[in-house]
N, C-alpha and C positions, 0 to 999 in steps of 0.2 A: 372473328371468333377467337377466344381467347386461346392462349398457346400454352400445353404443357412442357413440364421439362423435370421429369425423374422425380413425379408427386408435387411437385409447387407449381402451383396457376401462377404465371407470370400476366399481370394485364399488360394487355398491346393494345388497347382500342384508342384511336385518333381524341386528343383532347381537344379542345377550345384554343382559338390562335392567338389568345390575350395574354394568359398566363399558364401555363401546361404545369401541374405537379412535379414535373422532373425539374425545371427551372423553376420554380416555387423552393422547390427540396435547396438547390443549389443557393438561391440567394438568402435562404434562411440560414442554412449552413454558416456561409460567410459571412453571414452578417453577424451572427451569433459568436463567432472566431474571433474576430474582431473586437466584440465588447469586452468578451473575455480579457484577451488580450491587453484591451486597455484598463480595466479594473486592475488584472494583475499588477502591470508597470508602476498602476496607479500608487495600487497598497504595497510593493516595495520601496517605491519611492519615499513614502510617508515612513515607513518603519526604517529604512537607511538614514532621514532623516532625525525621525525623533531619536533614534540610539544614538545617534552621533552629536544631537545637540544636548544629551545627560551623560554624556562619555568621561566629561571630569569631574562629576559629583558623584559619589554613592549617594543613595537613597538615606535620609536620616532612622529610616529604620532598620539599617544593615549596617551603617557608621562601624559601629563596632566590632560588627564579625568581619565585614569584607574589605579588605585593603581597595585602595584604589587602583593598586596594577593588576589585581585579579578582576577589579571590576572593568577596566580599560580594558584587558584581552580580552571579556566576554562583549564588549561592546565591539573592539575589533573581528572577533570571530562570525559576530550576528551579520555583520556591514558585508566582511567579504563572502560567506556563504548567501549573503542576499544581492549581492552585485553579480555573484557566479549562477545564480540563479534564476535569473534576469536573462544571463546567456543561454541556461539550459529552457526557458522560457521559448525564446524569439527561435533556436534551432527545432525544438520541438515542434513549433507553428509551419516551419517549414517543412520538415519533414513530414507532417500532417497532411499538408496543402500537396505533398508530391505526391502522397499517397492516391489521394483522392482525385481532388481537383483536377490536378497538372496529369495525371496518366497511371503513375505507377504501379497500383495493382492493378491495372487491365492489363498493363505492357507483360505484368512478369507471369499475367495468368492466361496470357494471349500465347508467351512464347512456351510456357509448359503444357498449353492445348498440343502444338506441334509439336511437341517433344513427345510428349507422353499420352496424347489421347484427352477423352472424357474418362469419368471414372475415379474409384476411393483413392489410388495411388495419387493420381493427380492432384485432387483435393490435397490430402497427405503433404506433398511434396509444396505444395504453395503456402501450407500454413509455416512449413517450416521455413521453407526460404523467406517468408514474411520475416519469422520471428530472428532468424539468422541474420539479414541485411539491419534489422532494426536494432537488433545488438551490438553490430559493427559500426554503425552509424554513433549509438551510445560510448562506445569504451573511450574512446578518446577523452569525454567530460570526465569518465569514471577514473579514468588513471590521473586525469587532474585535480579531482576531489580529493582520490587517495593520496597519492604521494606528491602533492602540492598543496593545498590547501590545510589538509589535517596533516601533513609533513612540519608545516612551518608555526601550528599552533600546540603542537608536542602531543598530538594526537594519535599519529599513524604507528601502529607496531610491527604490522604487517610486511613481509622482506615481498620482493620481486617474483620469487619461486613459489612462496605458500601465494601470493594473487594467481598466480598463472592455474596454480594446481585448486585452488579453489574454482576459479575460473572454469577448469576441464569437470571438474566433479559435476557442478553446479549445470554446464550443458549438456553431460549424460547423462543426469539427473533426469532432466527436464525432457530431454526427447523417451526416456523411458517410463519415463510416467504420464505425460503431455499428449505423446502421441497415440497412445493405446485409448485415452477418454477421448481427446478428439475425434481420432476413427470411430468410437462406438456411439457419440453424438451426431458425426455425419452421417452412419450407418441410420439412426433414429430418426434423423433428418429424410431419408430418400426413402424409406422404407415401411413406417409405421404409420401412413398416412394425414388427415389433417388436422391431428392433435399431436404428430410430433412433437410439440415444444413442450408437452406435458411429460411426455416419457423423457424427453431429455432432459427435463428440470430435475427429476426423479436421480437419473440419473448424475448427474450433476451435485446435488448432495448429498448424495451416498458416498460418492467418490471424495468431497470434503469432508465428511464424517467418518471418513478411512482413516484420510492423511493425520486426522487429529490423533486418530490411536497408534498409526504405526509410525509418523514424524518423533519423538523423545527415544523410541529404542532403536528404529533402524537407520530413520534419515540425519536425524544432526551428530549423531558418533562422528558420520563420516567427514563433519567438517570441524568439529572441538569435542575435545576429552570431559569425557564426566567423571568426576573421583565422589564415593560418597562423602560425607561433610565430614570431617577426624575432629575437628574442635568438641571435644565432647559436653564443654560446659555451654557451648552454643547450642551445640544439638540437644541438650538437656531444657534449654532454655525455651527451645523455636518450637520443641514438640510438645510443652503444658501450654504454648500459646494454642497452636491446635488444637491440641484437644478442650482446652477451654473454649473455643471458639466453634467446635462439632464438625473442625473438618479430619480429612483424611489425604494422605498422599503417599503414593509407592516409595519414595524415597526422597534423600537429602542430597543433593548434590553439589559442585562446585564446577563451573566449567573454566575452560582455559581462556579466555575472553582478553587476557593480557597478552596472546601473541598475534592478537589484529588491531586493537586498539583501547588507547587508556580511559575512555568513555566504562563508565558504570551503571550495572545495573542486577533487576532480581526480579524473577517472574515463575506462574505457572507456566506446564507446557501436557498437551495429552489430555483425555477426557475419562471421564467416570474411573473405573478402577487403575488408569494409568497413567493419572495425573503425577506430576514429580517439581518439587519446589527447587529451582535451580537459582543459585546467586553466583556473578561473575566474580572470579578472582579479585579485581579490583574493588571490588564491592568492598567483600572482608576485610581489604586493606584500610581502606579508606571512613570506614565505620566500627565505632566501639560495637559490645554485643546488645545494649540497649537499644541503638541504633536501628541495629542488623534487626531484631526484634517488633520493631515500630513499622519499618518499613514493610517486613510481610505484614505485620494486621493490617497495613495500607492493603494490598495485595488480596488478604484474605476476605476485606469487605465488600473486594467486586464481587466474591461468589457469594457473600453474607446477601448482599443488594441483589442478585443473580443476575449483574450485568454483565456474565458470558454469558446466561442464556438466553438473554434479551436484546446482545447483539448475533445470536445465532437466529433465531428466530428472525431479525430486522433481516439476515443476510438469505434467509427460506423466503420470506414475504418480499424481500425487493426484486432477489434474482429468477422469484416467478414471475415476478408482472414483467422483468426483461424480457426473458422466455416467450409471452406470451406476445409480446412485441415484437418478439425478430419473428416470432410465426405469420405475425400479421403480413409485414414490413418483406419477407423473404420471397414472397410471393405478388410483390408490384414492382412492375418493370420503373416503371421512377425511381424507387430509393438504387436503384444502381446508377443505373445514366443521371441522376439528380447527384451521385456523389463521386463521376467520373469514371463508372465501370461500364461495359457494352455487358449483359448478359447473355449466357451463351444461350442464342436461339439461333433459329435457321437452322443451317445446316449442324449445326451440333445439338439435336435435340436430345440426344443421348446423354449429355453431359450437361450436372445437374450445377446447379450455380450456390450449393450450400456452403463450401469452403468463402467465398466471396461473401455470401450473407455476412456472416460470423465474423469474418474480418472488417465489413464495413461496417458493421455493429458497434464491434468494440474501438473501433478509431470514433466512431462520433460520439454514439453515447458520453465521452467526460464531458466534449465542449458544451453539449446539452444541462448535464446535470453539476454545472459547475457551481450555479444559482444555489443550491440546495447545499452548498460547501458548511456555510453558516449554521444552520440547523444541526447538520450532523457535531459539527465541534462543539456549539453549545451541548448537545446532549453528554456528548465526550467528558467538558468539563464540569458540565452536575455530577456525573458518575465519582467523578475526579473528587468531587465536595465531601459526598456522601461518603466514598472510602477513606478520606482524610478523619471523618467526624467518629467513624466505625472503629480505625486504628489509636487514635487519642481517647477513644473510650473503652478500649482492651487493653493499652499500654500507656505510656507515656508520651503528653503532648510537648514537652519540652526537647524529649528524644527524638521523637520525629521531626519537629521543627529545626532541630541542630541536622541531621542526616539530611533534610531536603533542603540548608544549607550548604552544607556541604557536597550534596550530588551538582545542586546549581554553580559552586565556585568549578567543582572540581570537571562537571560539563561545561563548564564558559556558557552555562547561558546567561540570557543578559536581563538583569532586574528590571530595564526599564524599555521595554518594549512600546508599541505606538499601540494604543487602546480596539483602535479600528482592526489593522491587522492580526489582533489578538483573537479578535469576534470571527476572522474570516477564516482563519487559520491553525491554531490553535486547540490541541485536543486537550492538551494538559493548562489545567490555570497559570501563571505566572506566578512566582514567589512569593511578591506581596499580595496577592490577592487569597492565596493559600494561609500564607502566615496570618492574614488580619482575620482570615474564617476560623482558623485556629483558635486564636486570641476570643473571639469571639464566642 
C-alpha cells in the first residue's frame, strides 16, 4: 500500500528484479554526468587551443585598432580563466557526486532528523546548511579568481575588507530573503495538497517580479553607490535618445563599479515605472559621449525587440514545467534512493521529505539540461544581432563599432575564439561576427 508522508505519496511498491527505477534513475544520472563532463573538457580544450594557436596574429580586420599585446593578454586571459575552469569543472563534479551519489545529503538530513525532529525548522535548517557548506566549498576558487587571476591581469579593484564585507552583506542578504520564500514554498509544498506545485510556481514569480521592483532602490545601494549622471551634455544627449526611441526611465545614474573591478559595462535595472539606466564608472572613462550613446540604443533595442519580456515569459513557462516536475518527481520513492537519499518513511512519517525534493532537484536538473545549453545561447546571440542592428539605426554605426572595440580591448576578450565553443557557450556574439553584421 502506498505510503504517505505530510501530502506527497511516496511509491514503495516492489519493482521488477532486472532494472528498478531507482537504479535506472542512478545510471542515467551518471551516465548523463559523465558526457557532460566529457563535452565540457572537450570544448575547453578546443577553445584553450584555438586562442592559443591565433595568439600572435591579430585578426586582419582589427590590424589597426588592436595592438598585438592587447591582443596577446585577451588571448592569455581567455586560456587561463579556461584552464581555471576546467578546475572549477572537475570540483563541481565532485561535489555533485558527494552530494548525491556518495551520501551527503542524506548524511546531513539524517543527522538534523536527530537534531531537530521532522518539521519546517528542520526543512529550514537543511536548506541552509546545504547552501552554507556549498559556499565554503566554493570560496576558496572565488578568492582565486579574485585576487589571483583578475589580480595579475589588472582586473581586480577590490581590497580584502570590501570582499569580506561584501561577502557578509551578500549572506544576510540571502538568508533574509531566501529563507522566508523557501519556508512559504515548503509551507505550499505540505500543505495545499496535489497541486502544490501550482501555488508554488505562483508563488515563485511573484516573489521574482518583487525583487525586479525592489532590487535598484533597496538592494544594490547596499553594495555600490549610485550618483545621478552630472555630465549634462551626456545627459542632454542620452535623454533625446530616449525619447526618440519612446522609452522612459526613473533616472540617470552612474555606479561606483571602479572599486571592485576595471571590467566595463551599462545596463537596465528594475521594471515598468522603476526601471533606471545605470552605466559603470569605467564605462564613462573609457567611451567618448557618442560612444556612451550607441551603446544604450544597443541596450535600448532589447526592450524595442521586447527581449525582457520574452525572456521573462521563457523564465514563467520553463520554471512551470520545473514545478510541475518536482510535483511529479517529489512523490516517487526512486528519484531519492535513485539520487543517494533514503526518504523519510517508517518511522518518521511525520516528516515530510520536501526540503530534500528541492534540493535534489536543483542539484540534477543542470546535468540534465546541459544539452539545451546551445539553443539558449543561440537565441542569446540573435537578440545580440537584433539590438546591434536597432542601435546603428538610432545612432551611429561607426560609434558603436569603436565602443564594442573598445569594451573587447578593454575586457581582454579575445577576437578569436574556437567557433564550436562559441555555439555552446556564448550569449553575446564574438567581435567579428558583430562587426561583419554591422558592416553588413
Amino acid at each position: 500500500m502506498p505510503m504517505q508522508c505530510q501530502g506527497l505519496r511516496l511509491n514503495s511498491r516492489p519493482m521488477p528484479s532486472s532494472l528498478s527505477p531507482s537504479l535506472a534513475l542512478t545510471l542515467v544520472f551518471a551516465g548523463t554526468l559523465v558526457a557532460t563532463l566529457m563535452i565540457r573538457f572537450w570544448l575547453a580544450s578546443r577553445q584553450i587551443r584555438y586562442v592559443a594557436h591565433h595568439r600572435n596574429t591579430v585578426p586582419a580586420a582589427f590590424a589597426e585598432k588592436i595592438s598585438l599585446d592587447a591582443h596577446q593578454k585577451a588571448a592569455d586571459y581567455t586560456i587561463t580563466k579556461t584552464r581555471f575552469g576546467l578546475i572549477e569543472l572537475a570540483l563541481g563534479a565532485a561535489v555533485l557526486l558527494g552530494w548525491t551519489l556518495l551520501g551527503g545529503l542524506d548524511a546531513l538530513n539524517q543527522a538534523l532528523m536527530a537534531w531537530l525532529g521532522g518539521g519546517l525548522l528542520q526543512q529550514l535548517v537543511l536548506i541552509a546548511g546545504f547552501a552554507l557548506i556549498s559556499g565554503l566549498i566554493d570560496l576558496p576558487l572565488t578568492l582565486y579568481q579574485t585576487f589571483v587571476i583578475e589580480e595579475r591581469f589588472g582586473f581586480n579593484k577590490i581590497t580584502p575588507k570590501l570582499w569580506l564585507a561584501d561577502l557578509l552583506k551578500s549572506t544576510l542578504m540571502g538568508a533574509l530573503i531566501g529563507l522566508p520564500i523557501a519556508a512559504l514554498i515548503l509551507w505550499l509544498m505540505g500543505s495545499t495538497g496535489q497541486f502544490w506545485w501550482l501555488w508554488a510556481w505562483c508563488a515563485w514569480m511573484g516573489f521574482n517580479l518583487l525583487l525586479l521592483l525592489i532590487y535598484p532602490t533597496f538592494i544594490a545601494p547596499l553594495f555600490n553607490k549610485f550618483q545621478p549622471l552630472e555630465d549634462e551634455s551626456l545627459k542632454a544627449r542620452v535623454t533625446a535618445l530616449m525619447q526618440r526611441c519612446g522609452f522612459s526611465a526613473k533616472g540617470l545614474f552612474v555606479m561606483d563599479g571602479s572599486k571592485r573591478s576595471a571590467h566595463a559595462n551599462a545596463y537596465f535595472t528594475g521594471f515598468g515605472a522603476a526601471k533606471r539606466v545605470v552605466f559603470y564608472d569605467t564605462l564613462l572613462r573609457q567611451l567618448d559621449p557618442g560612444e556612451v550613446e550607441a551603446v544604450l540604443a544597443h541596450e535600448l533595442g532589447h526592450f524595442k525587440h521586447k527581449h525582457i519580456l520574452k525572456r521573462i515569459g521563457s523564465l514563467f513557462a520553463l520554471s512551470l514545467a520545473g514545478f510541475a516536475l518536482l510535483g511529479w518527481l517529489s512523490s516517487q520513492a526512486w528519484f531519492y534512493t535513485g539520487l543517494g537519499v533514503i526518504p523519510n518513511l517508517g518511522a518518521k512519517l511525520n516528516a515530510p521529505n520536501d526540503a530534500l525534493a528541492l534540493l535534489l532537484f536543483l542539484l540534477a536538473v543542470p546535468v540534465f539540461t546541459f544539452f539545451i545549453a546551445p539553443l539558449l545561447a543561440q537565441l542569446s546571440r540573435k537578440h545580440e544581432f537584433e539590438a546591434d542592428a536597432y542601435a546603428v539605426a538610432q545612432t551611429s554605426g561607426p560609434s558603436l563599432a569603436h565602443a564594442l572595440l573598445k569594451l573587447y580591448q578593454d575586457n581582454a576578450s579575445t577576437l578569436t575564439p574556437d567557433p564550436l565553443y562559441v555555439k555552446f557557450y556564448y550569449s553575446h556574439p564574438p567581435a567579428s561576427e558583430r562587426l561583419t553584421r554591422m558592416m553588413a
